[in-house]
C-alpha positions as CSV (number, residue, x, y, z in Angstrom):
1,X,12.9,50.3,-120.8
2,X,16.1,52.4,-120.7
3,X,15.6,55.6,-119.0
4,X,15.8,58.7,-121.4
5,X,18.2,61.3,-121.2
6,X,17.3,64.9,-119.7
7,X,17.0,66.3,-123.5
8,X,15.1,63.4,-124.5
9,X,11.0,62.8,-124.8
10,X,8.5,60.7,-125.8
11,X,5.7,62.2,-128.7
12,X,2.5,61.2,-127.3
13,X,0.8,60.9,-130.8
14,X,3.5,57.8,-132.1
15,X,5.7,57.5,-129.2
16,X,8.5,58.2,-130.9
17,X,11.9,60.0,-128.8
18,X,12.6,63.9,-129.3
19,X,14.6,66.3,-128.7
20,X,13.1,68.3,-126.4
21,X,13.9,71.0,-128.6
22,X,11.6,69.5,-131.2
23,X,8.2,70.2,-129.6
24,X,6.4,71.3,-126.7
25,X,4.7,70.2,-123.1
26,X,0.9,71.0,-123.6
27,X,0.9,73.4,-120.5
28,X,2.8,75.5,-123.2
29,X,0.4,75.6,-126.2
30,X,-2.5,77.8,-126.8
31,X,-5.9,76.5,-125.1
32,X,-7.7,76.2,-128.6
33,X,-4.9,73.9,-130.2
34,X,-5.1,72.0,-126.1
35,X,-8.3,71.3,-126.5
36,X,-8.0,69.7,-130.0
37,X,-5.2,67.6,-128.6
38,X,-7.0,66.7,-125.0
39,X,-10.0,65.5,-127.5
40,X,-8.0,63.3,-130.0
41,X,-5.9,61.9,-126.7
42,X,-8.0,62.2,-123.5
43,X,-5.0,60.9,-121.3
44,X,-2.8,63.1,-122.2
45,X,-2.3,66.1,-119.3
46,X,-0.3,69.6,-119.3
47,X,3.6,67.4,-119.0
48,X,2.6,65.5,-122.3
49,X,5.2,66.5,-125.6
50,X,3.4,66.7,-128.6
51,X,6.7,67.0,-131.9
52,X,6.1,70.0,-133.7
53,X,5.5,67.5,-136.7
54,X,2.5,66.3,-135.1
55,X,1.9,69.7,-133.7
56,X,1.3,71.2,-137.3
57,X,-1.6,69.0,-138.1
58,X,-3.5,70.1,-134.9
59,X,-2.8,73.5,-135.9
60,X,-4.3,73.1,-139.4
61,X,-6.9,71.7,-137.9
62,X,-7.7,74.5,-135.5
63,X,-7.4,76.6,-138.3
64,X,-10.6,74.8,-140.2
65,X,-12.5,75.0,-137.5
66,X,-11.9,79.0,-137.0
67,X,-13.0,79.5,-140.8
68,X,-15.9,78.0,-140.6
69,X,-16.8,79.5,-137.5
70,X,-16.5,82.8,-138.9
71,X,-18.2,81.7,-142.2
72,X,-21.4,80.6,-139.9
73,X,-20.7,84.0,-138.0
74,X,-21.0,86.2,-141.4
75,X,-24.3,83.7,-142.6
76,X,-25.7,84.2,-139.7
77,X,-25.4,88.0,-139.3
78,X,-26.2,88.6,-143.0
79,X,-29.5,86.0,-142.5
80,X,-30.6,87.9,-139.7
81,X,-30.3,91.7,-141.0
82,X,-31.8,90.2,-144.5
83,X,-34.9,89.0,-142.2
84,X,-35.0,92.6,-140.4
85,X,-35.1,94.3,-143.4
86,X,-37.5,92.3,-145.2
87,X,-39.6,92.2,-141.9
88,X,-40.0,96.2,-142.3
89,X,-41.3,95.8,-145.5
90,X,-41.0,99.1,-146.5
91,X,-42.3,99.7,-150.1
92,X,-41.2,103.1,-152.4
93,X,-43.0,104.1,-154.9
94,X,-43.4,106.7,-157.7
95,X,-46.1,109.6,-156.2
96,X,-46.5,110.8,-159.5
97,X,-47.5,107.9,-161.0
98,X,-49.4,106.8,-158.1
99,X,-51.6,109.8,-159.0
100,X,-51.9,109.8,-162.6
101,X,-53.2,106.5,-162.2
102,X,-56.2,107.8,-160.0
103,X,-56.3,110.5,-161.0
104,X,-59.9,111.9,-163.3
105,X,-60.7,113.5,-166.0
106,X,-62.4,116.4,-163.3
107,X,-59.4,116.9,-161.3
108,X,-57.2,117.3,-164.2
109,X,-59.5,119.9,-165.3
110,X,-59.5,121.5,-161.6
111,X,-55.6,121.6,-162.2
112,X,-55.5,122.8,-165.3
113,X,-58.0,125.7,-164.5
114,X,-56.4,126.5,-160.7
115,X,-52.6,126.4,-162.8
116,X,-54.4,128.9,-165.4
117,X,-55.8,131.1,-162.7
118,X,-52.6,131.1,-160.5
119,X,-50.7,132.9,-163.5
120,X,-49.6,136.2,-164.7
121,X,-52.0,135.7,-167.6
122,X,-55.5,135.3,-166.4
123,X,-54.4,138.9,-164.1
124,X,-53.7,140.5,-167.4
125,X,-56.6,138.8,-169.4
126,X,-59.1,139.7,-166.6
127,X,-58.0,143.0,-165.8
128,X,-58.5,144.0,-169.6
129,X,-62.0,142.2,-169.7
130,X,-63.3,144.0,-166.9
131,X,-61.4,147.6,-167.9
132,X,-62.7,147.5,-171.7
133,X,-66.4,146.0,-169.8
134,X,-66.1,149.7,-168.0
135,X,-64.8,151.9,-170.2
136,X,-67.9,150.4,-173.0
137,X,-70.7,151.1,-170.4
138,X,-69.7,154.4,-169.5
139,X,-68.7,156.0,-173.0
140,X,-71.0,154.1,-174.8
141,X,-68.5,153.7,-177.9
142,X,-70.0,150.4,-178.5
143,X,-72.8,151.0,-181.1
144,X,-74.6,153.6,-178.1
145,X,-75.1,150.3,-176.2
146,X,-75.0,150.7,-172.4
147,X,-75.8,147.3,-171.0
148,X,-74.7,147.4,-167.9
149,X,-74.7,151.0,-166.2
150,X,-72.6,152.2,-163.3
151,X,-72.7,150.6,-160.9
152,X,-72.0,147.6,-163.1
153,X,-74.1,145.1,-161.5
154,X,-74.0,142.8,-164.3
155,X,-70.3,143.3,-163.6
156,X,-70.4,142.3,-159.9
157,X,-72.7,139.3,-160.5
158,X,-70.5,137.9,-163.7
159,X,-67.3,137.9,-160.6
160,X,-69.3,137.0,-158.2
161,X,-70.1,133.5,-160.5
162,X,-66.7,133.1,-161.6
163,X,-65.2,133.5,-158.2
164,X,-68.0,131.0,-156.8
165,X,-66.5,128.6,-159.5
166,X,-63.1,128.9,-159.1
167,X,-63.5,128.5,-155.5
168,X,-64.4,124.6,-155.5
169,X,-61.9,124.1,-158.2
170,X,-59.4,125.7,-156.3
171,X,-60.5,123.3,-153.6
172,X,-60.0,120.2,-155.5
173,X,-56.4,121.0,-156.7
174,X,-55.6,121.8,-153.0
175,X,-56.8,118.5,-152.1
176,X,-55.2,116.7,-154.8
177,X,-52.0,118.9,-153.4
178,X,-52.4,117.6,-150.4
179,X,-52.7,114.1,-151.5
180,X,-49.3,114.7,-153.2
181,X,-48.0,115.9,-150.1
182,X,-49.1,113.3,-147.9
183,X,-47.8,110.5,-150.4
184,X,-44.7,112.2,-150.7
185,X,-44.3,112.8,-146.7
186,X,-44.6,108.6,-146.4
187,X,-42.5,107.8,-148.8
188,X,-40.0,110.2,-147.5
189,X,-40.7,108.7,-144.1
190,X,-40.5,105.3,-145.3
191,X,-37.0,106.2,-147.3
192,X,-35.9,107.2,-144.1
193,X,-36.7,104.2,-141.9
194,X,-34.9,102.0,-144.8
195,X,-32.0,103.8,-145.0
196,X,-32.3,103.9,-141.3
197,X,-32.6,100.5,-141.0
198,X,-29.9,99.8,-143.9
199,X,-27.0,102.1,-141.8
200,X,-28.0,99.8,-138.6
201,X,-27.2,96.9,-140.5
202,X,-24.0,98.1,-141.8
203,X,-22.9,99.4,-138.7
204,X,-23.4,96.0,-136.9
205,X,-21.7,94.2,-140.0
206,X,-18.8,97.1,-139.3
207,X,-19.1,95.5,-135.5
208,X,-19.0,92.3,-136.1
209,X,-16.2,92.7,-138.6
210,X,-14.2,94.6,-136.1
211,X,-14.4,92.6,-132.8
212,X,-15.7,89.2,-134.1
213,X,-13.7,88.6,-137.1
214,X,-10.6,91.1,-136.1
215,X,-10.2,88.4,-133.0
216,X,-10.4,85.7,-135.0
217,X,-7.8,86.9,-137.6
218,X,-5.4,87.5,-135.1
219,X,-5.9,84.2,-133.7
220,X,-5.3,82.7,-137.2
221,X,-2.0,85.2,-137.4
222,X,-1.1,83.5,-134.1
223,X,-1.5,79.8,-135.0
224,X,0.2,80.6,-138.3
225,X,3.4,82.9,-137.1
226,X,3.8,79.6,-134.4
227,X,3.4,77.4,-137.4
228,X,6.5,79.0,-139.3
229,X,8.0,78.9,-136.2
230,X,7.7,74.9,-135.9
231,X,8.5,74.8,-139.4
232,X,11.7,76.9,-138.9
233,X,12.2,74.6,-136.0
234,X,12.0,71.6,-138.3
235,X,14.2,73.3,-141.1
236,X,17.1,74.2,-138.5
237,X,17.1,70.5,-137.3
238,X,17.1,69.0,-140.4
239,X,20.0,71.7,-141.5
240,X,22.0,70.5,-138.0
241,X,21.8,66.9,-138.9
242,X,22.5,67.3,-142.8
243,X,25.4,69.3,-141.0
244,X,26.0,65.7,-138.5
245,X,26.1,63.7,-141.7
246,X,28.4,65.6,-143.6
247,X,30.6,65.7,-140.6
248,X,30.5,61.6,-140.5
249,X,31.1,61.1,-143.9
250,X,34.4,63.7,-143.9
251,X,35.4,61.5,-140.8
252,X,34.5,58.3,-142.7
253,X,36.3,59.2,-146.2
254,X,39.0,60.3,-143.6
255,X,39.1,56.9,-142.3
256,X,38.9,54.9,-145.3
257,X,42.1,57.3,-147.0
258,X,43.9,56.2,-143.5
259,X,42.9,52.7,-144.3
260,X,43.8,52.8,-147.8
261,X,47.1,54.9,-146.6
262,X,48.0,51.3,-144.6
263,X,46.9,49.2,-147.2
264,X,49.4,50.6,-149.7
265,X,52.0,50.6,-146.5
266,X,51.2,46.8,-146.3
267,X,51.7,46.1,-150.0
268,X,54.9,47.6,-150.4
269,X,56.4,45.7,-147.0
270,X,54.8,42.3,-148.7
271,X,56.5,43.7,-151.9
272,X,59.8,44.3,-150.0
273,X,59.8,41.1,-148.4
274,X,59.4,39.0,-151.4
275,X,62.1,40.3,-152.8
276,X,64.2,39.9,-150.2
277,X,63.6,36.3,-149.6
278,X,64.0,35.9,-153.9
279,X,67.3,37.3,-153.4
280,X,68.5,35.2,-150.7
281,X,67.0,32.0,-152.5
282,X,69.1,33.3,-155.8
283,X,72.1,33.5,-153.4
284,X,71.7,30.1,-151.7
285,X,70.8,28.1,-155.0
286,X,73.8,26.2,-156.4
287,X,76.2,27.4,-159.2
C-alpha cells in the first residue's frame, strides 16, 4: 500500500482516507466519548483518527447513556425520600374531632357548666342571689319570713355545696383541656417533624439537582457545542469541495469552448481548402 501523505489518515471505524482536518486522534477527545470508542474497537489506542462522521454517532450515543443516568439518578433519589417519608409515618389529625368522638354526655355537661361558671353572667346572677338572699333575711320584707338569720348559715352551707360541686366539674373540663392540649402539642410536633422531614427532602433534591444534574448538563452542553462543531466542520468541507467542483467544471466548460473554438478553426480551413482545390480543378478542366 502507497504511503499516505502528511494531511492524510485512515478512519479506524471503515478505513476510509481523511483529511486530517476531518476528525480527531483519540488522545484528543473527551474520556467519556474514549471509552465508548475503546469498547466498540478495543485495538484502537490514543494515535487512532476517528472522522467526525463517525465521531457524531459515538457522541449521540454518550449522550443516551448520560440521560438515562440522570433519569435513574432522579428515580432513585425520589424512591428513596418517598421511602423516608413514608417510613416516619407521621399521621395528622383533626383534635377536635378526635374529641367529639370520645367525648360523653358527662364531660359535655362539665364544659357546659365550667363555660357557664367562667362568665360575666353567673358573677352577676350569683351576686344578686346571695344580695336579695341577705337583704330578705335581715328586713324580713318577705311575708315576715326570716329563714335564715345572720349569720346566714344556710347561706354558707348552700356555697359551700355549690362550690364542692363546681370543683370536680371544674376538674373534668381541665382534664379534657388538657387532653386538647396534649393532642394538639403531638400533632403540632408531628407537623413539624413532617415538614421537617419534607424541607430535608427538598433540600437534597435542590443538591442533587445542583451538583449531580448541573455536571451532567454541562457535560451534555459539551458533547453537543463539539457536535456543532464537527457538523460545522462537515458543512465547511462540503462548502470547500462544492467550491472544488465548480472550479472544475468552469475549467472544463473552459476547455470544451477552447475545443469547440478549434473545431470551428478546423471547419473553416477544411472549408477553405475545398474550395481551393474546386477552383483549381474548374481551372485545369478543358474548355
Amino acid at each position: 500500500m502507497a504511503p499516505l501523505a502528511s494531511n492524510k489518515v485512515i478512519c479506524l471505524v471503515n478505513g476510509r482516507i481523511h483529511r486530517v482536518s476531518g476528525g480527531d486522534y483519540l488522545e484528543n477527545l473527551d474520556p467519556s466519548l474514549q471509552r465508548v470508542i475503546k469498547r466498540d474497537y478495543p485495538n484502537c489506542d490514543s494515535h487512532s483518527f476517528i472522522c467526525n462522521e463517525h465521531q457524531v454517532k459515538f457522541r449521540l450515543e454518550v449522550l443516551d447513556t448520560l440521560f438515562h443516568l440522570d433519569l435513574q439518578k432522579n428515580f432513585t433519589v425520589n424512591d428513596r425520600l418517598n421511602e423516608e417519608l413514608e417510613k416516619a409515618n407521621f399521621e395528622i389529625h383533626d383534635v377536635e374531632e378526635q374529641l367529639e368522638a370520645q367525648e360523653t354526655w358527662g364531660e359535655k355537661a362539665a364544659d357546659k357548666v365550667t363555660e357557664f361558671v367562667g362568665s360575666w353572667n353567673f358573677i352577676l346572677i350569683y351576686t344578686g342571689i346571695l344580695l336579695v338572699w341577705m337583704f330578705l333575711n335581715v328586713t324580713g320584707l318577705f311575708f315576715g319570713l326570716e329563714w335564715d338569720k345572720y349569720p346566714f348559715i344556710l347561706l354558707n352551707l348552700f356555697l359551700s355545696v355549690t362550690a364542692a360541686m363546681q370543683a370536680p366539674l371544674i376538674m373534668m373540663s381541665q382534664n379534657r383541656a388538657a387532653d386538647h392540649d396534649r393532642l394538639t402539642a403531638k400533632n403540632d410536633f408531628q407537623t413539624n417533624i413532617k415538614s421537617e422531614k419534607g424541607v430535608a427532602a427538598l433540600h437534597e433534591k435542590l443538591d442533587h439537582l445542583m451538583m449531580d444534574d448541573q455536571t451532567s448538563n454541562m457535560q451534555i452542553q459539551k458533547i453537543q457545542t463539539e457536535m456543532l462543531g464537527d457538523i460545522q466542520i462537515l458543512l465547511n468541507e462540503v462548502y470547500q469541495q462544492n467550491q472544488d467542483i465548480r472550479d472544475r467544471l468552469d475549467d472544463v466548460e473552459d476547455q470544451l469552448d477552447d475545443f469547440e473554438e478549434t473545431l470551428d478553426n478546423i471547419e473553416e480551413n477544411t472549408d477553405d481548402d475545398d474550395e481551393e482545390q474546386t477552383n483549381l480543378a474548374h481551372e485545369n478542366s478543358p474548355v
